[in-house]
VEXGUKE-825328 format. One record per atom (N, C-alpha, C): z, y, x. Coordinates in steps of 0.001 Angstrom, whole numbers, plus 500000, padded with zeros to 6 digits. Example, Ala and Ser with C-alpha at 12.3 -4.5 7.8 and 13.67 -1.06 7.14 Angstrom:
507800494310513190 507800495500512300 507800496700513200 507080497750512850 507140498940513670 507870500030512900 
//
This chain:
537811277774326173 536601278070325395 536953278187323919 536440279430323495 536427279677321733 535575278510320913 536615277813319901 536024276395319357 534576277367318312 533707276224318668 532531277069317261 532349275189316498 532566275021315477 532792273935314776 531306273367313895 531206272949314087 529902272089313218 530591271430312021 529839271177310371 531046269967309958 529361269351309228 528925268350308995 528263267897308463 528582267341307078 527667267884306186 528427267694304606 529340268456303909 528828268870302315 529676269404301810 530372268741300467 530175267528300486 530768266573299521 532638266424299538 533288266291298387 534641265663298444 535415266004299717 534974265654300505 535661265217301894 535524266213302857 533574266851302751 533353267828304240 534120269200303331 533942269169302173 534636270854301794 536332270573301810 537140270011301723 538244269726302418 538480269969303809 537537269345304446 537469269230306110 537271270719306220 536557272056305623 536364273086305673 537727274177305089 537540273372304309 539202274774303874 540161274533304937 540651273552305129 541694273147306241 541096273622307483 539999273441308271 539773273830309184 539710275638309466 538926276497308069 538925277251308191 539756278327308296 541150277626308134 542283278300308159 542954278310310165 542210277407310540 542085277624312430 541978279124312397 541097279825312064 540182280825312352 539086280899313457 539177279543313586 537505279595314668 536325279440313750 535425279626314319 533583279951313775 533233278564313152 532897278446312105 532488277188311485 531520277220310874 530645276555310860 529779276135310324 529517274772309513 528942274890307829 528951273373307430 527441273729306742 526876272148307036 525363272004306790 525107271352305712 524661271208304346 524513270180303646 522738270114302945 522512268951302612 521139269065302352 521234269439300678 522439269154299938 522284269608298434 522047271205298119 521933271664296589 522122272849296463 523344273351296002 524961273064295943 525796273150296160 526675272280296267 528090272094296284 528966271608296966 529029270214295765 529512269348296218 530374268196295554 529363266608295928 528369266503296644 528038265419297608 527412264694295909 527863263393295846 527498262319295148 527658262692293700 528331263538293518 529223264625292068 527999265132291539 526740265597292176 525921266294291485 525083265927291060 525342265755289498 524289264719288979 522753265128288754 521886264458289355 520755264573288965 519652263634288739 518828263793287342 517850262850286669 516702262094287366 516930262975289083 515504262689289797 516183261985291034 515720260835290953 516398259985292628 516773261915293740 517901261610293949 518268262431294879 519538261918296104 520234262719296303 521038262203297653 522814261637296180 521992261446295559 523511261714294540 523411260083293900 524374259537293974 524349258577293352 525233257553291998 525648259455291160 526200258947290227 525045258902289253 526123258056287804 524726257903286397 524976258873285640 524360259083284678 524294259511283532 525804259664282698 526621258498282733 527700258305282117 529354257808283361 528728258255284531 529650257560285392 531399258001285427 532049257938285402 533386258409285111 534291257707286415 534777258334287458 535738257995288461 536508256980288133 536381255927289184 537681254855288466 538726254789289238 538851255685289580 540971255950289806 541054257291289021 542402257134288817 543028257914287477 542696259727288617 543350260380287819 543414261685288073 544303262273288835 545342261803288739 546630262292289216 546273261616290723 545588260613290814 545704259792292283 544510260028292823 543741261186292532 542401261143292734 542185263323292877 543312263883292899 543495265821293467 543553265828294790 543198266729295092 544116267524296721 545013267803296079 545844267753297152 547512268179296953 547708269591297170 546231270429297641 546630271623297526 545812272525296473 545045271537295696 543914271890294611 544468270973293309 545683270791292699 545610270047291584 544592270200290124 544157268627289797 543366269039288450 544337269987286610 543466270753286738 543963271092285085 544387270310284481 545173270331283714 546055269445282563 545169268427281269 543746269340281613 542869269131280132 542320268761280749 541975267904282137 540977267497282521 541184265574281751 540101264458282010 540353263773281465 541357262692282531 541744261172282024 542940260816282956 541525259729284056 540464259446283481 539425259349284208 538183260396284049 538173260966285153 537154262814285270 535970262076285393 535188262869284437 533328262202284674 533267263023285684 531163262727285952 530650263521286968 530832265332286872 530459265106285189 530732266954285160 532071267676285359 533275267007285147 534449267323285356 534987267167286961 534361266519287719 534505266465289448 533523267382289958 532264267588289494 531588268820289729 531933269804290027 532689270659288652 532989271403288611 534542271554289241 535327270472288977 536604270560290175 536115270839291538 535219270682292285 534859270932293493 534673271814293682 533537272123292682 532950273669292847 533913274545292939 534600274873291807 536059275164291964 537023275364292837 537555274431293524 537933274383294925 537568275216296131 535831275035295838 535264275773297086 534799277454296522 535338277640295398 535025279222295069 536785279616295545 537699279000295039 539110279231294863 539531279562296493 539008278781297859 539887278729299620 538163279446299477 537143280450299018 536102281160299469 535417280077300934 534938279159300356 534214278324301166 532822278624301644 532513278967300156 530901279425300201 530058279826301278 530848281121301809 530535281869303158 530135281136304620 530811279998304454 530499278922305757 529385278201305510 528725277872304399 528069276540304387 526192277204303938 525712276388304797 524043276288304579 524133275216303989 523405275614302622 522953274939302156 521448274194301989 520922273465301291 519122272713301597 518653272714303146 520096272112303616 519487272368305011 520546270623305507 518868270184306576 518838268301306494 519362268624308024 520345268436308507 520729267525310018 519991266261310570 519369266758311430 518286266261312123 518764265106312761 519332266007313938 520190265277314968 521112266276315676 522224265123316276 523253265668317037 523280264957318423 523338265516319514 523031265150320687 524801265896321609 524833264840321909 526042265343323096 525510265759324617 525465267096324826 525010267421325969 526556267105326917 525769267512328151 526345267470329808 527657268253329637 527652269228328962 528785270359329405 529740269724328514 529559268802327534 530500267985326464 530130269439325260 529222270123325220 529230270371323608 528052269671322953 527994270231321376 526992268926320687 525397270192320565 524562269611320481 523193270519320184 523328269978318741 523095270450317811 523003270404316395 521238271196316174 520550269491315426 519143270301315158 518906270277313500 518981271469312708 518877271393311445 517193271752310857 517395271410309347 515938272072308717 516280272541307519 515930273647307168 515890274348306212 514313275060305401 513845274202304238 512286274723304475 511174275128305039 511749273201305665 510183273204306991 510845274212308215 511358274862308443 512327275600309456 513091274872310536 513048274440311283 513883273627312269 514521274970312819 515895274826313140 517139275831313910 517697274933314943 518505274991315944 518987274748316664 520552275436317431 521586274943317053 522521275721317782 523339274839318342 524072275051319430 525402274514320013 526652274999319404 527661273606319532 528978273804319169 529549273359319788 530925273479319428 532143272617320816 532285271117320028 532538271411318757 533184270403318123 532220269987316946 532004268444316495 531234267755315173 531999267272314366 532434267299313114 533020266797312179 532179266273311143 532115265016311347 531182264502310207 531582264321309024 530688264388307855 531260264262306555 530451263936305580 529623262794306197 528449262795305056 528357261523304448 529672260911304315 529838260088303267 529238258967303622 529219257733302498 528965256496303195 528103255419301421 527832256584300770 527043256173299563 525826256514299352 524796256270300075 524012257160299907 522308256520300341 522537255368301207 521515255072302226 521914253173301326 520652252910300382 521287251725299441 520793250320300133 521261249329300347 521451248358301096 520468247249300186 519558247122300099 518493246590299405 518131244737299516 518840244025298533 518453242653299235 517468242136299407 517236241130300250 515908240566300642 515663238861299418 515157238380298845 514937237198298442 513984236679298348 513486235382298660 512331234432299082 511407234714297466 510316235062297191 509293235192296979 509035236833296139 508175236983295505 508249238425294939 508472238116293598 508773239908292729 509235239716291793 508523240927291627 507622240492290071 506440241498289955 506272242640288535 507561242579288586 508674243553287408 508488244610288397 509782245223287537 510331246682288615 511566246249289361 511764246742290296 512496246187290961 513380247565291752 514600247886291302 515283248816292064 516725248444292243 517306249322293434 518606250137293884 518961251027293013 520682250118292404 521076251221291478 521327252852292037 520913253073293118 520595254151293942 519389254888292710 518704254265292280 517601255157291509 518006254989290174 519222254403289513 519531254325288234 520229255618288082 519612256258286760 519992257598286549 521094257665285009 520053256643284338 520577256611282598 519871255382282234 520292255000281076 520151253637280620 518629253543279353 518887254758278991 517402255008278016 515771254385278727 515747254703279872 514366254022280335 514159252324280501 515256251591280257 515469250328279977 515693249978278231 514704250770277379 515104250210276333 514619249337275892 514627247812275260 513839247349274755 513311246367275890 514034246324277113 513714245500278154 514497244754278343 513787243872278902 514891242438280012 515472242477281445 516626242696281515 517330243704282343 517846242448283036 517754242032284507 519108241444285178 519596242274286489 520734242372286501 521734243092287357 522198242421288080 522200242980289422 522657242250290685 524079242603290980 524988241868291571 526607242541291815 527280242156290974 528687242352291008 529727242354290927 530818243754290803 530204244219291881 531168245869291904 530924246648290745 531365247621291069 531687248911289964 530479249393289155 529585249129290167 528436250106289621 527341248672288974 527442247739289246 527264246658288932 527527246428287454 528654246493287374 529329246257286285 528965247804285048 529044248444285578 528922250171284881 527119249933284603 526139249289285279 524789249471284884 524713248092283451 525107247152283966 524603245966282652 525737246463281557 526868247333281732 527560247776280292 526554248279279448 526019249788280461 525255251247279723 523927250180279396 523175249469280225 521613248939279430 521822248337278544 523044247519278497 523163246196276970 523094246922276193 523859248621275882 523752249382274924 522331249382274083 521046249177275173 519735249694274909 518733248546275411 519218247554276056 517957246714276611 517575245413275481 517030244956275844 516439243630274676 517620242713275150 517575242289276370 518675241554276951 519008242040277985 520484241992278903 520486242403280180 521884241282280411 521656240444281858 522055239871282322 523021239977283647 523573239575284094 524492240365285289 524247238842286147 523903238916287264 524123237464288126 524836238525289697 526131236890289549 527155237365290993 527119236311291854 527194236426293141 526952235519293937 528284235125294654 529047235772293679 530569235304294206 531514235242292957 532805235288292587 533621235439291989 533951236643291860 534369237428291388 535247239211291519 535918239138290649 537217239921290713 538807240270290020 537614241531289164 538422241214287841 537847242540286930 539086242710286274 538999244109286608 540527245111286322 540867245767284979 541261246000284477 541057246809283353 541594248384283556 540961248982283321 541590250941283706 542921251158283172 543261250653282654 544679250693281900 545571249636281491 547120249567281827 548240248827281592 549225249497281090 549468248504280084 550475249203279264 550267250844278991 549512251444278697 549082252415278323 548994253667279892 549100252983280491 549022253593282162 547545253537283027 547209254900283409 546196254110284419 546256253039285101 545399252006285401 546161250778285866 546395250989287472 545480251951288150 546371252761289837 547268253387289581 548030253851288018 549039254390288390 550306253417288098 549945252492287330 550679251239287141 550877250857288527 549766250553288901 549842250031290065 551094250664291608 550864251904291228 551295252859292457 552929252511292403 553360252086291086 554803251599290858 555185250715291962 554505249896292681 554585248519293421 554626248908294442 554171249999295096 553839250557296379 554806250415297643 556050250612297169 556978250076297751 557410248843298715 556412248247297525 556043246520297968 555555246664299584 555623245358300336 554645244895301528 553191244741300767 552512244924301495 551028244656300709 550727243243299685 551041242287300856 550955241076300234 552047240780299013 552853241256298804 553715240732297813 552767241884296625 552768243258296839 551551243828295636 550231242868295375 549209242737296626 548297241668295949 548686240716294858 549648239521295629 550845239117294614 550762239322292868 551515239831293205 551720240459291771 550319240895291228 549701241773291631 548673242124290847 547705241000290618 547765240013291635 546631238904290579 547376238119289472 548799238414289743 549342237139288528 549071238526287327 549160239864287508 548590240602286232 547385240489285654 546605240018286800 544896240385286202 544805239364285571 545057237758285844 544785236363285641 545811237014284185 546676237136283662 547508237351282396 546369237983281869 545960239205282176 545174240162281523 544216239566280789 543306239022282089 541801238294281155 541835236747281463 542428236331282036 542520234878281962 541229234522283172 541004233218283072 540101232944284173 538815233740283620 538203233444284857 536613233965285118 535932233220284201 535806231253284648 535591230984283985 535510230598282484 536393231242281402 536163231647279942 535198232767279881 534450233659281137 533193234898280259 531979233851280510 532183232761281860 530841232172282386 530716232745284029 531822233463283944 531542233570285340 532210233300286459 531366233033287853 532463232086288680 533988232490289257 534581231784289847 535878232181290002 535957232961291509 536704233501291539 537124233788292978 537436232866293829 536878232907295163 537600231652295884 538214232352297156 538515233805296728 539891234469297931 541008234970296569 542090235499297645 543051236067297075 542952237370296761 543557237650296110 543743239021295665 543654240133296694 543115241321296476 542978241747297956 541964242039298769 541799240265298934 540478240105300212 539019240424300269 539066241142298355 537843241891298168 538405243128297113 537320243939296860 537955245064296383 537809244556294795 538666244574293886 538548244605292944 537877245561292096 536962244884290982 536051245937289942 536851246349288783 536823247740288565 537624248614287574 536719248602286853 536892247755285665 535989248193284203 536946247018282974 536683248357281763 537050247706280945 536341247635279689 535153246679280176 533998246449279237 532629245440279584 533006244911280586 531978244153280981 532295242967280663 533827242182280629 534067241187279348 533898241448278487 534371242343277705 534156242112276423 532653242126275841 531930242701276369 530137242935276555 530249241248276484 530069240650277384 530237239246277682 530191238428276245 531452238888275642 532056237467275049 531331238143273240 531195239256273732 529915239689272122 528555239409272490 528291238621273393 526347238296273738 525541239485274011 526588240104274304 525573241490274727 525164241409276363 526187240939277497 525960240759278725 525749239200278766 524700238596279804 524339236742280165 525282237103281361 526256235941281525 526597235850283329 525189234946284217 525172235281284828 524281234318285917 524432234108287320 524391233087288119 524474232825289621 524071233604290044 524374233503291489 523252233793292354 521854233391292170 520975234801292895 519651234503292759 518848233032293540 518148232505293823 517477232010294409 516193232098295451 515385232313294301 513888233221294422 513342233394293263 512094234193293252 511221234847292385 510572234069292559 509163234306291334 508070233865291100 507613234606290029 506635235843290353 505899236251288979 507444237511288530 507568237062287321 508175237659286488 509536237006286320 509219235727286575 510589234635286741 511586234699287670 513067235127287451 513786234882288862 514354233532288603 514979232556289892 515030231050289497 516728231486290476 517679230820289687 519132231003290163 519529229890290793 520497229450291376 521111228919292037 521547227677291398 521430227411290197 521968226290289278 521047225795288710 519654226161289105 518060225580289136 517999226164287368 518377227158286760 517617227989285754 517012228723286189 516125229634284941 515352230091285424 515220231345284483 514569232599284568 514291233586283366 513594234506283549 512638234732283100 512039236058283172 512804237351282562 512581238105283858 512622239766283463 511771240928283582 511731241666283256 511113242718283173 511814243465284329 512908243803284531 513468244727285360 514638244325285874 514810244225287438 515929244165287971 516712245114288633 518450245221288569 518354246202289104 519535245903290488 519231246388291404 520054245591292735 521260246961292768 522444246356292217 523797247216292710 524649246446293876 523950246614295038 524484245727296325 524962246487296966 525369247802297159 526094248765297452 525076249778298784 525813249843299536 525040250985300552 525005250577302243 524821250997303293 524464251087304536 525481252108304785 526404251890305744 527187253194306585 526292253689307784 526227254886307503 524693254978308304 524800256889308795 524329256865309863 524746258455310686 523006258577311593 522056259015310300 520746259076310970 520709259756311886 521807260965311955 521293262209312737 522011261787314495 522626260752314934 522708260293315670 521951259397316368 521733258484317461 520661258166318526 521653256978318045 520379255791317553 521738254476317477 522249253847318645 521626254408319702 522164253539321405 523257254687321029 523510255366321009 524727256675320921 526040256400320135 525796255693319041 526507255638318095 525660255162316886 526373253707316681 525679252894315460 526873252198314493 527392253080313327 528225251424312687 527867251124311909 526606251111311548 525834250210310030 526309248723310367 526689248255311276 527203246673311296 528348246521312635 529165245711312384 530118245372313186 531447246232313211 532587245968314057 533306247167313665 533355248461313981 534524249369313291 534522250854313325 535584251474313786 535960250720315330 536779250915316356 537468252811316483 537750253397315097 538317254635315026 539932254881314208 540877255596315281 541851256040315352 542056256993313804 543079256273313041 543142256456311633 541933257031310979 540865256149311107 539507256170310947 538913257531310706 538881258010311758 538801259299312385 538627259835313733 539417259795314978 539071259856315543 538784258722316891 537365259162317414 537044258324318383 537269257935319370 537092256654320308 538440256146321629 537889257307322698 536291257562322777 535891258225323734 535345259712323769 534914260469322791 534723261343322661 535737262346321981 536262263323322723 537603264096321866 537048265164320946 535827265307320906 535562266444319948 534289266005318814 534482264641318695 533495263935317702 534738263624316455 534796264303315427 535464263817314362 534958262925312943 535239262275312403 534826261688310497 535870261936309969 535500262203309067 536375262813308107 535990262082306656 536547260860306183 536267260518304716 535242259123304819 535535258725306102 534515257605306291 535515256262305872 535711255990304700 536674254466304461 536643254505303366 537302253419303214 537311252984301497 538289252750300960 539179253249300226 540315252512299825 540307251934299036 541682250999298795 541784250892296823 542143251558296279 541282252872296074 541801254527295520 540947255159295581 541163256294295274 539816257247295722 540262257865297002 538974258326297754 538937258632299070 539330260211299125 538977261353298665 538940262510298937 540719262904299076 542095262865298553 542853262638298757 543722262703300196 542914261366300626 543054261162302417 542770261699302739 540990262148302539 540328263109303697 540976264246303951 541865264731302897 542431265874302703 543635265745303955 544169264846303994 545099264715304807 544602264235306492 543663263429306123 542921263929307691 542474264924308197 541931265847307247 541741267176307524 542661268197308029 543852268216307099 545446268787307789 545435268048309505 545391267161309220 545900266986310654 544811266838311828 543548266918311338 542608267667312249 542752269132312975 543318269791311365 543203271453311612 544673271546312836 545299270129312973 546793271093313335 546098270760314930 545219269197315370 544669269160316669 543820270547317306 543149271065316385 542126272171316791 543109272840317104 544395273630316744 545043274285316799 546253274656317583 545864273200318322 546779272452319565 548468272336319046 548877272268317571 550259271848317441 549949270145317239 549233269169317150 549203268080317619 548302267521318277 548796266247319410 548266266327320640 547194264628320186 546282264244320536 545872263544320490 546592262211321305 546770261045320745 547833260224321410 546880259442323030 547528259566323904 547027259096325358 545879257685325212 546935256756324751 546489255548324298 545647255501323012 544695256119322972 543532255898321727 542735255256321663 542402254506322823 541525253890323108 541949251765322197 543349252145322700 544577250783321932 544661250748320297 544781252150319768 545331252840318806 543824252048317902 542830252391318558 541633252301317682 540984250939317948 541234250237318408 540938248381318769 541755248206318242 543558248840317720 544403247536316960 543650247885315329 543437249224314931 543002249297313439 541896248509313184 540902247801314715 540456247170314119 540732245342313832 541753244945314578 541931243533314551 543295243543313249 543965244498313051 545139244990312103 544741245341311283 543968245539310341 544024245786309120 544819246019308090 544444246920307129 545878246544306627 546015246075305681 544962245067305290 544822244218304548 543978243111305031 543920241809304953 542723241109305618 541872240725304085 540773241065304561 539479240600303403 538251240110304176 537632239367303346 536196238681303459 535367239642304389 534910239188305503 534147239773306444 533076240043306423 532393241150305796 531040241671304778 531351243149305436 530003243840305290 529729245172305800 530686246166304627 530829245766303301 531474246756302421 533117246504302843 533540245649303721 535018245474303876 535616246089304967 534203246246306123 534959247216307351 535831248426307303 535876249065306419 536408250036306626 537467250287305427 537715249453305464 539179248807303391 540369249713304459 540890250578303724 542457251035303937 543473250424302764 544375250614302421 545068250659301566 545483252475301778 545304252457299592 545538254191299806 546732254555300388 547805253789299897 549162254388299603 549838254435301308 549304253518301816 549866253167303244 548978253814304540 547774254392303968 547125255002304665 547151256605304776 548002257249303491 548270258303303013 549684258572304043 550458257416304175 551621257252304846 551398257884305920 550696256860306670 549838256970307971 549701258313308483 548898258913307420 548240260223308022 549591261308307671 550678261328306876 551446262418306567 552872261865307773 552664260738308300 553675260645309529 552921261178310585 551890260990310588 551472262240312086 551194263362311989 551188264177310419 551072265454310609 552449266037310672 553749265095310578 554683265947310377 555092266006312115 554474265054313072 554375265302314326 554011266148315069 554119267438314212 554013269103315260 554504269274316096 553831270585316745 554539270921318138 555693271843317290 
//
């Protein structure tokens, strides 16, 4: 049977999954609900499927963050904002003529695995529902997008959002800001409001490693990439006796310490949320407790009113257009063969579903190569996949704190390995 290809998404990862594939020469099709290519890249002022800010800037360097068959311009910056990955994408997908494959403003409904083993694909395009069959699904719709919203014992009668709806820091001016998290975006929202709020506060309910973007005048992933060589654990290693040199304990900003190793959570890239700190521009604070009114009450029995909170608790891995008796990994593990393909279905692919300590598009790129070489039958899917994809999940290749944002942790450098030792496994 002539393959006819489905790919869901045209972000980072699904327009990769498309140039590579489209070089098969079978019938493809890619669906995305934006109005052009680059997924989370396209910034916009109005809650949309996009969930960069106003000022967001990639935190892995540049050089560790191209396709290897799309390198960035020389003048691009050594961390690319949203408009500079934008337009690298866009780019990309004018440069391998992508365009031609992809519907765009058009929402994937659902995907249903019929009897004969192909998929029914039900789309919408302005109120329009379509319907077609394919042989093969390649998903690609990312894993930032659907925001993971916490629950806490009483109400809080402020505003209350998911940095999912934080666009820019100007509509917090002159307000009392506390920020939920630890991570990136955590850290990137109480920088940009201190700029503009009356006060803005950051409360973590754990410890987190805070990185600085640069060593010794190096991106600090490309500093880093020096070590690579290393076993994992001897890099963790080392890199916490750098960070602890760097900024010294947690406790000198006020905030708590880590109580894992290096590693066992993803470390936050910013180099400004201490120093915010130690000029009274950022409060550290506990964990929350509960609300009351306007008051949130923390964990160390203080207490403070705000005006506005904003929850950067990250996202839901989440595949609506699937039947969750069918396929569910918003919780538990993600039992897939170089997190990609599945133990039981041979023509269900992901493409870009993990996290590294790196940026992701990179890999996908290289999962994609070696997707295009399976479609193409020069590599064979391994017998034992069913083994292959239960050890990635008890093997890790790193062990970290057992939380929904850790299921799917690669390491870049060893996962890059990974995928360029089985593509050189041609027929």
């Amino acid at each position: 049977m002539k393959k006819k290809i489905c790919i869901i998404g045209a972000g980072p990862s699904g327009i990769t999954a498309l140039k590579n594939l489209s070089e098969t020469g079978f019938e493809i099709k890619l669906y995305d609900i934006n109005s052009d290519v680059g997924g989370n890249w396209i910034y916009n002022e109005k809650e949309s499927h996009s969930s960069v800010f106003e000022t967001t800037h990639i935190i892995s360097s540049k050089s560790l963050s191209q396709y290897e068959d799309f390198p960035f311009d020389s003048k691009v910056s050594d961390y690319p904002s949203h408009d500079e990955l934008r337009d690298y994408f866009q780019s990309y997908a004018k440069h391998f003529n992508l365009y031609q494959y992809i519907n765009f403003n058009s929402l994937v409904k659902s995907c249903i695995k019929l009897k004969d083993n192909k998929w029914k694909v039900v789309t919408e395009c302005n109120n329009v529902e379509n319907t077609e069959t394919f042989s093969d699904l390649v998903v690609c719709n990312g894993h930032h997008w659907q925001p993971n919203i916490p629950k806490y014992k009483g109400n809080f009668e402020g505003v209350f959002i998911h940095s999912h709806k934080y666009k820019k820091a100007s509509p917090f001016k002159n307000k009392k800001v506390l920020v939920i998290g630890g991570g990136n975006s955590a850290c990137d929202v109480a920088v940009e409001t201190s700029r503009v709020s009356k006060n803005t506060s950051i409360s973590w309910r754990r410890g987190y490693r805070i990185i600085p973007k640069f060593f010794m005048g190096l991106p600090s992933d490309v500093f880093a990439s020096r070590m690579s060589f290393l076993p994992i654990f001897l890099r963790n290693f080392f890199a916490g006796i750098l960070a602890n040199l760097t900024n010294g304990n947690n406790s000198k900003y006020g905030l708590p310490e880590p109580k894992h190793k290096f590693g066992e959570t993803h470390p936050t890239i910013n180099s400004e949320l201490l120093y915010k700190i130690r000029h009274g521009k950022i409060n550290p604070k506990l964990e929350i407790d509960y609300f009351k009114g306007n008051r949130v009450f923390f964990k160390d029995n203080s207490s403070e009113k705000f005006d506005v909170i904003i929850a950067c608790t990250g996202y839901i891995l989440s595949h609506p257009f699937f039947d969750k008796k069918f396929l569910n990994y918003s919780e538990g593990p993600v039992p897939l063969y170089l997190k990609m393909f599945h133990p039981v279905y041979d023509n269900l692919f992901f493409i870009g579903m993990f996290q590294p300590l790196g940026c992701i598009w990179p890999a996908s790129e290289q999962q994609s190569k070696l997707l295009a070489l399976l479609m193409s039958g020069k590599w064979k899917r391994p017998s034992n996949i069913k083994e292959l994809c239960d050890r990635e999940v008890t093997h890790p290749h790193m062990n970290q704190i057992k939380t929904n944002r850790h299921r799917i942790t690669v390491d870049f450098h060893l996962f890059m390995k990974d995928l360029k030792s089985q593509i050189k496994k041609t027929k």
